[in-house]
N, CA, C, O and CB atoms as a CASP TS submission, in Angstrom:
PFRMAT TS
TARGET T0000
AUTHOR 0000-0000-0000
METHOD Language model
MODEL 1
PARENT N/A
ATOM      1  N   UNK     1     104.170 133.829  78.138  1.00  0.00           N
ATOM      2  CA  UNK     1     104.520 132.454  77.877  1.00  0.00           C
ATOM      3  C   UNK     1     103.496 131.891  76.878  1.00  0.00           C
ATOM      4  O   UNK     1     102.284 132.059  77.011  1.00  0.00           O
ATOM      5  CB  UNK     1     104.556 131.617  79.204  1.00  0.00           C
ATOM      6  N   UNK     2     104.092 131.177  75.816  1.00  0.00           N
ATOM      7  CA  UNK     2     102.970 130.547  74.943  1.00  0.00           C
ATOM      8  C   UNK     2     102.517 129.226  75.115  1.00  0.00           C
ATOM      9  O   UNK     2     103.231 128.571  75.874  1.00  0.00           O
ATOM     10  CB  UNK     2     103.313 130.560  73.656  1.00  0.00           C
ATOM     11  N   UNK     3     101.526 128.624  74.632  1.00  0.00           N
ATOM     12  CA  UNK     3     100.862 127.691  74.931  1.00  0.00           C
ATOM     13  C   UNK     3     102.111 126.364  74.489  1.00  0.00           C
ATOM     14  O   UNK     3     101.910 125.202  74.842  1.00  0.00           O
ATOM     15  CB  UNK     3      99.337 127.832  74.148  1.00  0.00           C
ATOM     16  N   UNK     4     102.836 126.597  74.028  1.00  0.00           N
ATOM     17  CA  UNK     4     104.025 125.799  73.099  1.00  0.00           C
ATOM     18  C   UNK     4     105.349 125.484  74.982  1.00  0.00           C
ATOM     19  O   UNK     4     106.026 124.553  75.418  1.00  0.00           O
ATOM     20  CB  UNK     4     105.031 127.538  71.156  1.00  0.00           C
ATOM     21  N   UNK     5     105.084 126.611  75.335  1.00  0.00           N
ATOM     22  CA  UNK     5     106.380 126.801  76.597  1.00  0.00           C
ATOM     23  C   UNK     5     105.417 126.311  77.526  1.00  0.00           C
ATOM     24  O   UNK     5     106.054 125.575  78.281  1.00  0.00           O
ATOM     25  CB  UNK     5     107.174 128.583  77.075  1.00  0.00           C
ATOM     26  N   UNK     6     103.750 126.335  78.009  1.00  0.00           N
ATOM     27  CA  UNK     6     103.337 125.513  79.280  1.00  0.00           C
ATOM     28  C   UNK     6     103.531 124.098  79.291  1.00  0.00           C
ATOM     29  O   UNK     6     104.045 123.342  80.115  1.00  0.00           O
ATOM     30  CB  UNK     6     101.956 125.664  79.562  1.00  0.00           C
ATOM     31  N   UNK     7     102.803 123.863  77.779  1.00  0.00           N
ATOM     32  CA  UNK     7     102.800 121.816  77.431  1.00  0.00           C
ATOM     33  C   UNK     7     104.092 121.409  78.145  1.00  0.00           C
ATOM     34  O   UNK     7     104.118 120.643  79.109  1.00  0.00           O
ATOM     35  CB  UNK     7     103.034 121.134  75.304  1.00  0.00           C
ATOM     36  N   UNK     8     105.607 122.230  77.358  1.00  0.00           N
ATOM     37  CA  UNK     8     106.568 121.085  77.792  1.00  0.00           C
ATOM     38  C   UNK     8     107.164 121.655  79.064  1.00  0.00           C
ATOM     39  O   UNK     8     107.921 120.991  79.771  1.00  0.00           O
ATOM     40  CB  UNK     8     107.784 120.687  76.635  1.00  0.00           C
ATOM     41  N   UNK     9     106.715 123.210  79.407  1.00  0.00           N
ATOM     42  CA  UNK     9     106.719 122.815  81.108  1.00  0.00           C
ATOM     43  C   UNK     9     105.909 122.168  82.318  1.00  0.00           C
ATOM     44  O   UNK     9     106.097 122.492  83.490  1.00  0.00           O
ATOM     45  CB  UNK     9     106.796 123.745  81.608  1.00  0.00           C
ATOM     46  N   UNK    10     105.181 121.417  81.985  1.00  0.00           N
ATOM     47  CA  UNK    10     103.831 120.542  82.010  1.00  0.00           C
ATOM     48  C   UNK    10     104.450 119.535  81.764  1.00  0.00           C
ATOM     49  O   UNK    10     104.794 119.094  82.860  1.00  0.00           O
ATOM     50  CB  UNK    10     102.589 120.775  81.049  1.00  0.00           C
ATOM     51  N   UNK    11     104.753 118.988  81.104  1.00  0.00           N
ATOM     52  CA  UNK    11     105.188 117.385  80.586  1.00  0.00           C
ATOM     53  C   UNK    11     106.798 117.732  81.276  1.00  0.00           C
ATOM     54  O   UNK    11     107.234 116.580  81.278  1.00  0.00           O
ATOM     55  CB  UNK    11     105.104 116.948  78.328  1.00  0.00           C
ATOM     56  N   UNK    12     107.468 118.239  81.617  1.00  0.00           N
ATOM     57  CA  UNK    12     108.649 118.250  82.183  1.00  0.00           C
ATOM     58  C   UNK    12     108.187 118.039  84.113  1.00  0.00           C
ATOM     59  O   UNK    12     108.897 117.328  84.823  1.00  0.00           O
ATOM     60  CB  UNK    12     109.488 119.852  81.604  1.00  0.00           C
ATOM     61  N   UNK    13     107.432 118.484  84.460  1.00  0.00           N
ATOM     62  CA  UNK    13     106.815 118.664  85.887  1.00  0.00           C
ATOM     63  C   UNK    13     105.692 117.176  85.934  1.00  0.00           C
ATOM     64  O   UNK    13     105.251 116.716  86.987  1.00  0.00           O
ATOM     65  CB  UNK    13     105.829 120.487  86.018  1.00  0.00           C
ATOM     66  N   UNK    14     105.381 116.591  84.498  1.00  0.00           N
ATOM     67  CA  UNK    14     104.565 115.337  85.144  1.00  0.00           C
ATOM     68  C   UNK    14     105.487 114.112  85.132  1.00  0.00           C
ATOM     69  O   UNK    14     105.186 113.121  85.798  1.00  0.00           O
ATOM     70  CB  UNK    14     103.134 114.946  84.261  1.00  0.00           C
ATOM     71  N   UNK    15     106.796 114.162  84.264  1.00  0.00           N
ATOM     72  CA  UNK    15     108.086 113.489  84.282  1.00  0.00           C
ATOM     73  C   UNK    15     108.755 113.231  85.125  1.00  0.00           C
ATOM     74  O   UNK    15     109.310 112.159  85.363  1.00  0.00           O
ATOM     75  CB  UNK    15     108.786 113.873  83.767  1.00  0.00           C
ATOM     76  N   UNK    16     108.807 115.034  86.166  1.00  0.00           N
ATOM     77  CA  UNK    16     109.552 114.487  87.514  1.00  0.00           C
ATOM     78  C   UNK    16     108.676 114.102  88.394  1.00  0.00           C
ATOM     79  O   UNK    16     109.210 113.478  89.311  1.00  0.00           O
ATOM     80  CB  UNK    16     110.427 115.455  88.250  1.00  0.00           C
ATOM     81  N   UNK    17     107.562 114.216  88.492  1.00  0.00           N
ATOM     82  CA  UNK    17     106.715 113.667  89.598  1.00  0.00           C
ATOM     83  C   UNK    17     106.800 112.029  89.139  1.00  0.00           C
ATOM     84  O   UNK    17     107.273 111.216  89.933  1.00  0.00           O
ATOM     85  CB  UNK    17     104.987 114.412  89.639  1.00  0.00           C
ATOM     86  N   UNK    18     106.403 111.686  88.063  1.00  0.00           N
ATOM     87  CA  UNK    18     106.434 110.238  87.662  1.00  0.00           C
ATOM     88  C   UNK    18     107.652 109.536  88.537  1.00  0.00           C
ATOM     89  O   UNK    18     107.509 108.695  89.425  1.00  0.00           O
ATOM     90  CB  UNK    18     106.694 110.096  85.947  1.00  0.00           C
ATOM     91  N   UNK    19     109.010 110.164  88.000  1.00  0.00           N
ATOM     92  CA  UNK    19     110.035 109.559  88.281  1.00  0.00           C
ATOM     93  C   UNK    19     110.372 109.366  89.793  1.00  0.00           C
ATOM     94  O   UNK    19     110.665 108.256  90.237  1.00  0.00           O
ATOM     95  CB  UNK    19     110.936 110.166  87.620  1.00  0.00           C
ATOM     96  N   UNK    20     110.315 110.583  90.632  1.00  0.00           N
ATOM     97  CA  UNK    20     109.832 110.414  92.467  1.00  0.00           C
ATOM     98  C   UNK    20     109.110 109.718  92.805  1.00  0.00           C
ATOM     99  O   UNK    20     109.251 109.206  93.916  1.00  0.00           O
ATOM    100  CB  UNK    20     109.236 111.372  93.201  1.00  0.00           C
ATOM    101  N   UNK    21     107.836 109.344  91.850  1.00  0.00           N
ATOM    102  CA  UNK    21     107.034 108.242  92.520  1.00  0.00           C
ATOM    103  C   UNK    21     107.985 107.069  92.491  1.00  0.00           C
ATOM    104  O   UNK    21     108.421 106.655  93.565  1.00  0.00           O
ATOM    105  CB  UNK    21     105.589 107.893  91.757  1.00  0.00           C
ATOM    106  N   UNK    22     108.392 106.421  91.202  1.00  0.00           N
ATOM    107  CA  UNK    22     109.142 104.843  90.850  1.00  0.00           C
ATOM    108  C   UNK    22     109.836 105.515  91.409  1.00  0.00           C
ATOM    109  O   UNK    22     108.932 106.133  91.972  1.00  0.00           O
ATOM    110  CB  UNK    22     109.569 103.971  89.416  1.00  0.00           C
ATOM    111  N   UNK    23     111.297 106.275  92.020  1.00  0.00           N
ATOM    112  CA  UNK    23     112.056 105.896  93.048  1.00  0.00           C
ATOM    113  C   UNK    23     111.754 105.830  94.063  1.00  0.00           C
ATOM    114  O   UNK    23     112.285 105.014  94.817  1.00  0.00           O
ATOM    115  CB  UNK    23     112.834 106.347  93.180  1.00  0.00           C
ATOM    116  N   UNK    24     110.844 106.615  94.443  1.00  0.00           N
ATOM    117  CA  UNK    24     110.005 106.381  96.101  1.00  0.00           C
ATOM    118  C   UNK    24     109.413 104.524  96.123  1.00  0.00           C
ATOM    119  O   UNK    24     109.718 103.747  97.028  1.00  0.00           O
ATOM    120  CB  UNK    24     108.057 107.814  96.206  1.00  0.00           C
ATOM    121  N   UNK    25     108.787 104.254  95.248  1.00  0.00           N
ATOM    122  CA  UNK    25     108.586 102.921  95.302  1.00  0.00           C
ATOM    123  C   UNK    25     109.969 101.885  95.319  1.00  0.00           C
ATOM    124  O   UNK    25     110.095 100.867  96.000  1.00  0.00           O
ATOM    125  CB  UNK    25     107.706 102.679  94.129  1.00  0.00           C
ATOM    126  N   UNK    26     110.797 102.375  94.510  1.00  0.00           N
ATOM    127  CA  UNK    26     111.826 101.764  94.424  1.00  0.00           C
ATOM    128  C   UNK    26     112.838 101.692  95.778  1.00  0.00           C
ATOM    129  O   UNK    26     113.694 100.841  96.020  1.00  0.00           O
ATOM    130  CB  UNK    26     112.347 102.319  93.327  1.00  0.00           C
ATOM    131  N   UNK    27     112.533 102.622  96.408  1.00  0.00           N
ATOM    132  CA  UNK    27     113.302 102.470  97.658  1.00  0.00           C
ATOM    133  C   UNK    27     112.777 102.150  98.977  1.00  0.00           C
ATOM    134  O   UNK    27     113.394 101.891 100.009  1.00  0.00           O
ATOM    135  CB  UNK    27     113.907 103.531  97.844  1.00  0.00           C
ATOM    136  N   UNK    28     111.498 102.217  98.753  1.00  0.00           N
ATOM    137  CA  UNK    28     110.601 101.102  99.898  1.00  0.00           C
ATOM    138  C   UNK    28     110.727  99.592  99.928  1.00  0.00           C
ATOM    139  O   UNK    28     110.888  98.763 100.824  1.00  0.00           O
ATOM    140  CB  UNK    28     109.036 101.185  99.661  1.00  0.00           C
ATOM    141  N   UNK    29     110.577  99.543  98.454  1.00  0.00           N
ATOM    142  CA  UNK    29     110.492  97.780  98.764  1.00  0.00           C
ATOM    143  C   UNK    29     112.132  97.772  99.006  1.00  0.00           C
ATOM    144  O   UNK    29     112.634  96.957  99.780  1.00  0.00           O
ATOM    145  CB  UNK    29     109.803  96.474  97.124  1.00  0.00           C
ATOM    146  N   UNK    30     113.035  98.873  98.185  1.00  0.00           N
ATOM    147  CA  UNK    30     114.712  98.334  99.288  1.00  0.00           C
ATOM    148  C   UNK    30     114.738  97.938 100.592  1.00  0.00           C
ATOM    149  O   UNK    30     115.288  96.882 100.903  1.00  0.00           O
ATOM    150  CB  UNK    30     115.805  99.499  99.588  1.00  0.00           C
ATOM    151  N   UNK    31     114.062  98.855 101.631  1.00  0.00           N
ATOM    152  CA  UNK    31     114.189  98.811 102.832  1.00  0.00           C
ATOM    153  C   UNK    31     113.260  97.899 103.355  1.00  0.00           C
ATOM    154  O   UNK    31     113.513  97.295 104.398  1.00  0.00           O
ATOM    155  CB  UNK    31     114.139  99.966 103.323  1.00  0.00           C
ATOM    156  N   UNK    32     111.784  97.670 102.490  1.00  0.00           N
ATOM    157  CA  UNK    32     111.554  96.517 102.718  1.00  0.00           C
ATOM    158  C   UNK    32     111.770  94.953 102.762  1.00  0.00           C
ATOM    159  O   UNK    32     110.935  94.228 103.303  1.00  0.00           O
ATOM    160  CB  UNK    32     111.129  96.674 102.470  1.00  0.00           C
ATOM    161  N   UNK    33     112.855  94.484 102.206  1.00  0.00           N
ATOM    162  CA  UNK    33     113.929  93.640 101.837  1.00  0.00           C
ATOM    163  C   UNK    33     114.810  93.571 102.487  1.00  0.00           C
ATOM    164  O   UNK    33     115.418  92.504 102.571  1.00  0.00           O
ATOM    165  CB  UNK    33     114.398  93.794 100.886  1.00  0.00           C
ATOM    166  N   UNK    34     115.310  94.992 103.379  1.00  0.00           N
ATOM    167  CA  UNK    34     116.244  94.942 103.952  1.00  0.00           C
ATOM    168  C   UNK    34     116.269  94.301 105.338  1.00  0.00           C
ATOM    169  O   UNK    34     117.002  93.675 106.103  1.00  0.00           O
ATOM    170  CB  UNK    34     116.587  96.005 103.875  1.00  0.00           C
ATOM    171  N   UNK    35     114.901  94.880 105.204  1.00  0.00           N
ATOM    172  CA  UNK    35     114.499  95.003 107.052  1.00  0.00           C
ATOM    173  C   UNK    35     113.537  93.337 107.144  1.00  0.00           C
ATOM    174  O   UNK    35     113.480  92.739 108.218  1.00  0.00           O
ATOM    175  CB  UNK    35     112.990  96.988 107.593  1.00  0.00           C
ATOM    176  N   UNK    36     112.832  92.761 105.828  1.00  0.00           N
ATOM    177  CA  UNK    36     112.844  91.425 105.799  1.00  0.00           C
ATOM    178  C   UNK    36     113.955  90.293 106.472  1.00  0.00           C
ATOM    179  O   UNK    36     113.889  89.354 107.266  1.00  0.00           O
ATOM    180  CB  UNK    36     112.794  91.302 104.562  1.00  0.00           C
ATOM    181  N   UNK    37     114.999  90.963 105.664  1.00  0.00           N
ATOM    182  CA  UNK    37     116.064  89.934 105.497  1.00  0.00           C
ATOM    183  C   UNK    37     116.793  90.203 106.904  1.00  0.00           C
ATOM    184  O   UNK    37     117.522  89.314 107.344  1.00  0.00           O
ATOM    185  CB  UNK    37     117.092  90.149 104.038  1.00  0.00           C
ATOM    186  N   UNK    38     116.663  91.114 107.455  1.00  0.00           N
ATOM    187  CA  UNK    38     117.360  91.469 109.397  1.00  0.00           C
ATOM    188  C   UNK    38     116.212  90.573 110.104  1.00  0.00           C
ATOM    189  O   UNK    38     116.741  89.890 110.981  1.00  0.00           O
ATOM    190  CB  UNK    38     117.215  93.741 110.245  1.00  0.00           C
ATOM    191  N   UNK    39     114.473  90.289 109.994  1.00  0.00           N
ATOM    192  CA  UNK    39     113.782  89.882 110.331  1.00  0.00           C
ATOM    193  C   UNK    39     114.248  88.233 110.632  1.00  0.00           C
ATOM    194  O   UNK    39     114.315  87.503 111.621  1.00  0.00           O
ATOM    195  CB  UNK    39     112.886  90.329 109.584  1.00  0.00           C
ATOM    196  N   UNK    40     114.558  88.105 108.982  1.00  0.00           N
ATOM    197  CA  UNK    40     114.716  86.549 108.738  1.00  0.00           C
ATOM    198  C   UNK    40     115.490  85.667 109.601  1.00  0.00           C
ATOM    199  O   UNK    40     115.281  84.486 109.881  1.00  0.00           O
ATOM    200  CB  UNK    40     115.295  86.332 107.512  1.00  0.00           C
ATOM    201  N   UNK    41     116.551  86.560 110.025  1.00  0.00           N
ATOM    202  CA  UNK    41     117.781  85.735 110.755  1.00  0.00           C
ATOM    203  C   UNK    41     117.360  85.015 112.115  1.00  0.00           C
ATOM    204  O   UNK    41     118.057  84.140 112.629  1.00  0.00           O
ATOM    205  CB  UNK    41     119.054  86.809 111.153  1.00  0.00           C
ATOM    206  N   UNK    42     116.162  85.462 112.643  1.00  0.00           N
ATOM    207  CA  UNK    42     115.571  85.077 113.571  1.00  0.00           C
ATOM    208  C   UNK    42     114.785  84.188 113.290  1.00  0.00           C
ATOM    209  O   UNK    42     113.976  84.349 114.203  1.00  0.00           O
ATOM    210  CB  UNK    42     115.117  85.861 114.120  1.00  0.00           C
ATOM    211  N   UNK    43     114.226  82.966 112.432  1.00  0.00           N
ATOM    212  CA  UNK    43     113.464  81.944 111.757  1.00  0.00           C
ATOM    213  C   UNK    43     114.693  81.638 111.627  1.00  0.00           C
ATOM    214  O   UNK    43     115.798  82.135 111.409  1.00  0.00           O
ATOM    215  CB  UNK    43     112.410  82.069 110.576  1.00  0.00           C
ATOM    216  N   UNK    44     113.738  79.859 111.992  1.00  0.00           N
ATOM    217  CA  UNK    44     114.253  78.668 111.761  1.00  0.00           C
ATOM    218  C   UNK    44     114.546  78.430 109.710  1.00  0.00           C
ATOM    219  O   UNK    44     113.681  78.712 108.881  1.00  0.00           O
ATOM    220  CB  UNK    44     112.996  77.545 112.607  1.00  0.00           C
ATOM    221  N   UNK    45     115.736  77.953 109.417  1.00  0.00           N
ATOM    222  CA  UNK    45     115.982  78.037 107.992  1.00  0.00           C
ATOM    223  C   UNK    45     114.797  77.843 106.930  1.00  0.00           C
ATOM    224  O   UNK    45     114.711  78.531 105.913  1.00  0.00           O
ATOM    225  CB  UNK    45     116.976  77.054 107.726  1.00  0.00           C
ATOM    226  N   UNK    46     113.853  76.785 107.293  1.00  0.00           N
ATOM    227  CA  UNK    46     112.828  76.462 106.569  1.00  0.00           C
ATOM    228  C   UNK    46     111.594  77.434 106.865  1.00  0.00           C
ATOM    229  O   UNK    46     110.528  77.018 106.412  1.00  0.00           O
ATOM    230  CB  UNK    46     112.557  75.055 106.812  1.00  0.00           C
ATOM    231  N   UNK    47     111.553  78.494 107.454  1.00  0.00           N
ATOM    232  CA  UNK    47     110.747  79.234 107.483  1.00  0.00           C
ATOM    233  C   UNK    47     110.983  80.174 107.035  1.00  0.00           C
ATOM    234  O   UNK    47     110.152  80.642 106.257  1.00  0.00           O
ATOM    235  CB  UNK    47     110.370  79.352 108.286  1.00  0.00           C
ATOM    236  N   UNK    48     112.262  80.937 107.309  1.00  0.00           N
ATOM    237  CA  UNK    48     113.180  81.814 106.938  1.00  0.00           C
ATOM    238  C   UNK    48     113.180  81.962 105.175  1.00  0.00           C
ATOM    239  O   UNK    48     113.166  83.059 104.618  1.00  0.00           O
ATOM    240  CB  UNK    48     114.570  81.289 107.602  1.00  0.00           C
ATOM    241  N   UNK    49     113.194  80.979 104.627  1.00  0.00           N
ATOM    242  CA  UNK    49     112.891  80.800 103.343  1.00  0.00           C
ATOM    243  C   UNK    49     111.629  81.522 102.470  1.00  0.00           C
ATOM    244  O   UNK    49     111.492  82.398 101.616  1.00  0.00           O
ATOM    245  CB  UNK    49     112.768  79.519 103.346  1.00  0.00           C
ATOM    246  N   UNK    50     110.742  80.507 103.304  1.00  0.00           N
ATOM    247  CA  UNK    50     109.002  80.594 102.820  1.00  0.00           C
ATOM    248  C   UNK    50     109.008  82.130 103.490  1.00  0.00           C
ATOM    249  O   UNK    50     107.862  82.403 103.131  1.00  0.00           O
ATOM    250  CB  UNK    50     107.543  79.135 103.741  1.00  0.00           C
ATOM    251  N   UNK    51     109.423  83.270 104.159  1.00  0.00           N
ATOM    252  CA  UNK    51     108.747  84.024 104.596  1.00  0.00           C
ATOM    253  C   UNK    51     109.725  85.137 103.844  1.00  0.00           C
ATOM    254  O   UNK    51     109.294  86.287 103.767  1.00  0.00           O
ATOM    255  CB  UNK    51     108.448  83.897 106.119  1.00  0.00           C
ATOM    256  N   UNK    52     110.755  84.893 103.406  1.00  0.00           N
ATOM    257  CA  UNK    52     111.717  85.790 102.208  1.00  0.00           C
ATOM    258  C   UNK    52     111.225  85.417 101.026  1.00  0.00           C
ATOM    259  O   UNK    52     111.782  86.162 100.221  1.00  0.00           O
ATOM    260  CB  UNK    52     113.408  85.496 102.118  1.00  0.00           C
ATOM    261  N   UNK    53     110.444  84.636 100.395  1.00  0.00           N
ATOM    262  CA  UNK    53     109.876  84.397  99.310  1.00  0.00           C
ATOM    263  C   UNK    53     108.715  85.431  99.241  1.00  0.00           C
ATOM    264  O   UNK    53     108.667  86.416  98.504  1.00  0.00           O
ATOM    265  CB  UNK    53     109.516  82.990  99.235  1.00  0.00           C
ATOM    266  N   UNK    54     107.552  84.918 100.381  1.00  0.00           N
ATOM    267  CA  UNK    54     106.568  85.575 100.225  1.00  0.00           C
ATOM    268  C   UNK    54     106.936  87.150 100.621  1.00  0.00           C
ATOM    269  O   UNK    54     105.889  87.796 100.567  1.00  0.00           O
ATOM    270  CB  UNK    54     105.515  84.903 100.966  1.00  0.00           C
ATOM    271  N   UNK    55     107.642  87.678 100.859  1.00  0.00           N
ATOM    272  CA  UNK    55     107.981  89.148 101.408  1.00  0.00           C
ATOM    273  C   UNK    55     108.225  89.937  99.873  1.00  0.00           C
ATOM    274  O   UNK    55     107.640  90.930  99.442  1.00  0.00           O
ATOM    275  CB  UNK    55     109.610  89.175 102.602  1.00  0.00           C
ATOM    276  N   UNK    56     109.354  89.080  99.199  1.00  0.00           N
ATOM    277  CA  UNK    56     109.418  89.500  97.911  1.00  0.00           C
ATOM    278  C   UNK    56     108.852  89.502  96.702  1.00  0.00           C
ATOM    279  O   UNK    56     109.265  90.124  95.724  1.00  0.00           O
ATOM    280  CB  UNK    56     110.056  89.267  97.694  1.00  0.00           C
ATOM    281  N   UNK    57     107.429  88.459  96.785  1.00  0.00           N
ATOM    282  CA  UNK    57     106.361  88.903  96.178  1.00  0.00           C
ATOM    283  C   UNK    57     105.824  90.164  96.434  1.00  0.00           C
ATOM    284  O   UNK    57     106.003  91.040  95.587  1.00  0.00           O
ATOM    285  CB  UNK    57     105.532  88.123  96.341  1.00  0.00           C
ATOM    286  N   UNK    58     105.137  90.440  97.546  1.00  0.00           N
ATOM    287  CA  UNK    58     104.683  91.425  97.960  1.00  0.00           C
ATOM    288  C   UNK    58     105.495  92.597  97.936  1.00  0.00           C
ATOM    289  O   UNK    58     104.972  93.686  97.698  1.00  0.00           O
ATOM    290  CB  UNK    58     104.282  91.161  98.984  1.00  0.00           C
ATOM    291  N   UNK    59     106.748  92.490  98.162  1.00  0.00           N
ATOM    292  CA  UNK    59     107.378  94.280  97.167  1.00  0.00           C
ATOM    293  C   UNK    59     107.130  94.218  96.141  1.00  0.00           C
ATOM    294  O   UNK    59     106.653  95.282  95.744  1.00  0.00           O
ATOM    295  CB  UNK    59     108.977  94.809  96.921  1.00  0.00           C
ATOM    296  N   UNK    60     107.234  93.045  94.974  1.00  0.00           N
ATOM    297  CA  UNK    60     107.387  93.266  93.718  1.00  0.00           C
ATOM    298  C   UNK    60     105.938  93.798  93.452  1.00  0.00           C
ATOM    299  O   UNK    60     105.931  94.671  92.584  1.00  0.00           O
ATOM    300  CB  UNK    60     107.902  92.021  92.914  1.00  0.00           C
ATOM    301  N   UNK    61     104.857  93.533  93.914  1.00  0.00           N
ATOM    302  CA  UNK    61     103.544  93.390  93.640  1.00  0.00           C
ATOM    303  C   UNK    61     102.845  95.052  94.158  1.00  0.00           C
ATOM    304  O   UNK    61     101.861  95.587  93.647  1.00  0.00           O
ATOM    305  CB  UNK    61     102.954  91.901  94.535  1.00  0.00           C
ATOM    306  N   UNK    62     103.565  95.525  95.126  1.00  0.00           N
ATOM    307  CA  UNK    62     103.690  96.804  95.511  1.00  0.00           C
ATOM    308  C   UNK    62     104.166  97.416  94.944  1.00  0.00           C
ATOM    309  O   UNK    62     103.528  98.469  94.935  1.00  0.00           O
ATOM    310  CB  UNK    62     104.064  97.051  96.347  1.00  0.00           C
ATOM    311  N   UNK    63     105.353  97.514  94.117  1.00  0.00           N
ATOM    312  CA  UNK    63     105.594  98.169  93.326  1.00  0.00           C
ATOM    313  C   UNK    63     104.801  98.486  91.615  1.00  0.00           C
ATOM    314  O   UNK    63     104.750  99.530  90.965  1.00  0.00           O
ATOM    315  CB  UNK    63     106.667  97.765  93.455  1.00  0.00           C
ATOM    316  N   UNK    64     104.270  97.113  91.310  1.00  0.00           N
ATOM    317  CA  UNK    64     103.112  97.204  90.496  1.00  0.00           C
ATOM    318  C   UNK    64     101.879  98.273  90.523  1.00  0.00           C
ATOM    319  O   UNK    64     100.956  98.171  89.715  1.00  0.00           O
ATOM    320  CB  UNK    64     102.613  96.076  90.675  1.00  0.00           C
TER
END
């Protein structure tokens, strides 16, 4: 194998790891959202609010 065939089997193997990470992140904060929003139904509306706001900072910010 030449040094030409490791690089882009190397850069093909740090591509898919990249991409498993952002969907692995991407599907935490799903279920984190999900399982927020099953949480929520149990709060009073005005809390229920403020605590789906701040929940969805914190995925977005996790996913950062």
């Amino acid at each position: 194998m030449s040094n030409g065939d490791q690089s882009t089997q190397s850069g093909t193997s740090e591509r898919t790891r990249a991409a498993l990470i952002i969907g692995t992140a991407v599907g935490l904060v799903f279920v984190i959202l999900v399982l927020s929003a099953w949480i929520a139904q149990f709060f009073a509306e005005p809390v229920r609010i403020v605590f789906l706001v701040i929940v969805g900072i914190l995925s977005l910010v996790g996913v950062v």
